[in-house]
C-alpha positions in Angstrom: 8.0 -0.9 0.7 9.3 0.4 -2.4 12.9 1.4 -3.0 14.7 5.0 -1.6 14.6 6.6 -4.8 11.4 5.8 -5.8 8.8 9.1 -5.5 7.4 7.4 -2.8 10.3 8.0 -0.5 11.6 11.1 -1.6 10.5 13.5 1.2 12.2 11.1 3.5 15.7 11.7 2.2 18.7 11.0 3.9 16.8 8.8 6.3 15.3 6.3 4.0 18.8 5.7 2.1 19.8 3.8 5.3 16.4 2.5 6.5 13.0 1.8 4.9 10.3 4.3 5.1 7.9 1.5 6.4 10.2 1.0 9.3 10.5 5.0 10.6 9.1 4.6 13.8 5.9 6.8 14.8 5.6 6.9 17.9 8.3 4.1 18.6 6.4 1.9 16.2 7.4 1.0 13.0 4.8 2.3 10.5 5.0 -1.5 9.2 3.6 -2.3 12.0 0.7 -0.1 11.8 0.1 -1.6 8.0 -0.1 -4.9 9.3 -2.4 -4.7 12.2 -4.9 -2.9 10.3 -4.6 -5.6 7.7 -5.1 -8.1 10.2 -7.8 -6.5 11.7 -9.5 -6.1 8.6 -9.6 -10.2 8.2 -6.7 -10.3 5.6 -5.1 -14.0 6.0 -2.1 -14.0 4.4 0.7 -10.7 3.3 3.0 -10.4 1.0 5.5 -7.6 1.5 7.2 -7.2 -1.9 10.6 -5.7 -0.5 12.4 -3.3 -3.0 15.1 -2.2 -1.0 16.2 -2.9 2.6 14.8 -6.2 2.0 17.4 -7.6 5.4 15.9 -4.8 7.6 12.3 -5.6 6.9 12.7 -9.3 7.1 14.7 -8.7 10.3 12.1 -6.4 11.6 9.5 -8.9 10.7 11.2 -11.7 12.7 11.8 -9.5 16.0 8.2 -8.4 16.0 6.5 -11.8 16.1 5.5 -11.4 12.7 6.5 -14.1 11.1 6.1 -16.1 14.0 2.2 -15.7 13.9 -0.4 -17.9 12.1 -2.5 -14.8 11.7 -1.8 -13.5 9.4 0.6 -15.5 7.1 3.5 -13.3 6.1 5.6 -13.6 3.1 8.2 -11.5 2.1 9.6 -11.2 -2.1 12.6 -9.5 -2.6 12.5 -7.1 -5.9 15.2 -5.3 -6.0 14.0 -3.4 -9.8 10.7 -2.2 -8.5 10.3 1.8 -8.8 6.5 1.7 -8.6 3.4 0.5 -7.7 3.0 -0.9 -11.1 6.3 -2.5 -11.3 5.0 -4.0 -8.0 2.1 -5.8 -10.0 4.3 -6.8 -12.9 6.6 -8.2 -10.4 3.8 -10.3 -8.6 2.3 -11.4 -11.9 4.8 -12.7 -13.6 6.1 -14.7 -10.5 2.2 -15.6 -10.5 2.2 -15.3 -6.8 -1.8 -14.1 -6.0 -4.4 -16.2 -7.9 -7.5 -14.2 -6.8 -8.5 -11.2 -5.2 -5.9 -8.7 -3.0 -5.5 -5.4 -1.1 -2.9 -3.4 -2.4 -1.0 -1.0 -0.1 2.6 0.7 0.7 4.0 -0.5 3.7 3.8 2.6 5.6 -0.2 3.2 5.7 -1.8 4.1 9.0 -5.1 3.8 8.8 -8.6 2.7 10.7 -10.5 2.3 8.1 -13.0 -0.9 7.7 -11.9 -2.6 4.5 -15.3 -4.5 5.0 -17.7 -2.6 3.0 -14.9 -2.1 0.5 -14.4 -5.6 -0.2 -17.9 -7.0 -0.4 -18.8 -3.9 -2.8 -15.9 -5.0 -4.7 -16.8 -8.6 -4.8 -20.1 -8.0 -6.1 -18.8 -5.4 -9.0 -16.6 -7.9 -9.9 -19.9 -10.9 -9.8 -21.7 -9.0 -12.1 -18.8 -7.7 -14.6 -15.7 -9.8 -14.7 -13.8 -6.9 -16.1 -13.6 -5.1 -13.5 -11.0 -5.7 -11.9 -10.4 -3.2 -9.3 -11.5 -0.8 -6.6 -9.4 2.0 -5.8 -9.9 3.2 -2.3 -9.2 7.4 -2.0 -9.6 9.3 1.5 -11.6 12.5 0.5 -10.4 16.3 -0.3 -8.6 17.6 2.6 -9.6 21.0 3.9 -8.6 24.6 3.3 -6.4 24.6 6.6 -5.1 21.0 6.0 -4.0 22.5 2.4 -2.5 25.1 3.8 -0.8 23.0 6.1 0.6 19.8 4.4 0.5 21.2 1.0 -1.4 20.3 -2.1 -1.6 16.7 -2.7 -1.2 16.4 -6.6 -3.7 14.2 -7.8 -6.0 14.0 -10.4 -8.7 11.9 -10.2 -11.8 11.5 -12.7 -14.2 8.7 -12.4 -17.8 8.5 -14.2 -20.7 9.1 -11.9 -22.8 7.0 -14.0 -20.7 3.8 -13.9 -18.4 4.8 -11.1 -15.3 3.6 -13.3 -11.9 5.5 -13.2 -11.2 7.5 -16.4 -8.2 9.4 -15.1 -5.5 8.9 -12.0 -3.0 11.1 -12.4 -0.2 11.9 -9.7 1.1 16.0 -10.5 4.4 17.4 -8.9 3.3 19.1 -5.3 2.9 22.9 -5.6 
């Protein structure tokens, strides 16, 4: 979960400058708690939840729930209170030199059924054949006219080569 004034919470202002965004219930559930269980049903073993603000609530939450208590999957919680963004996230992680091999990155408030399966074997064998890369960026598809009109435009720019399938350009553009 990344800190109230981050870009990330904005459109939950005033209600994320007393409680996390991952811990706005939906549907009486924390959205943390959606995050998880698709992580854990996706065969991730062990969480970290880098906590940027509200670090007490989401440790607390994490307790209540059984979280913490459970073998599967191992949590672990790191308190950064500096973190504005994703990539200050991955600074953060790699200079404490937490992960030493491959990980799923996500924010705290994902709800999602996706199988992170095909994702990760497809990643594990770019990354056999070309040590370089480093990383496979998961995006859900255009949404359509009505969702558009509905939600709004999402502001992001995204180029990748067909040929090689590598990202040229990911760039996040103020809403319209």
């Amino acid at each position: 979960p990344f800190p109230p004034h981050s870009k990330n919470q904005q459109s939950f202002r005033p209600v994320s400058l007393q409680c996390p965004k991952a811990l706005i219930p939906l549907v009486n559930t924390p959205m943390l708690d959606y995050t998880l269980e698709w992580l854990s049903i996706n065969g991730i073993e062990e969480i970290y939840i880098l906590c940027c603000a509200h670090a007490d609530q989401i440790n607390a939450h994490l307790k209540s729930a059984g979280w913490l208590a459970s073998r599967q999957p191992r949590i672990k919680t790191i308190t950064a209170a500096n973190c504005l963004s994703a990539g200050d996230a991955l600074r953060t992680i790699d200079n404490q030199d937490i992960i030493k091999h491959d990980f799923v990155l996500v924010y705290g408030d994902v709800i999602s059924n996706a199988s992170l399966s095909s994702v990760i074997d497809l990643h594990k064998k770019r990354r056999a054949a070309d040590r370089s890369a480093i990383m496979t960026l998961v995006l859900r598809g255009g949404m359509s006219e009505m969702h558009r009109g509905r939600l709004g435009e999402t502001g992001l720019v995204v180029a990748v080569d067909p040929s090689s399938h590598r990202l040229l350009k990911f760039e996040e553009q103020p809403s319209s």
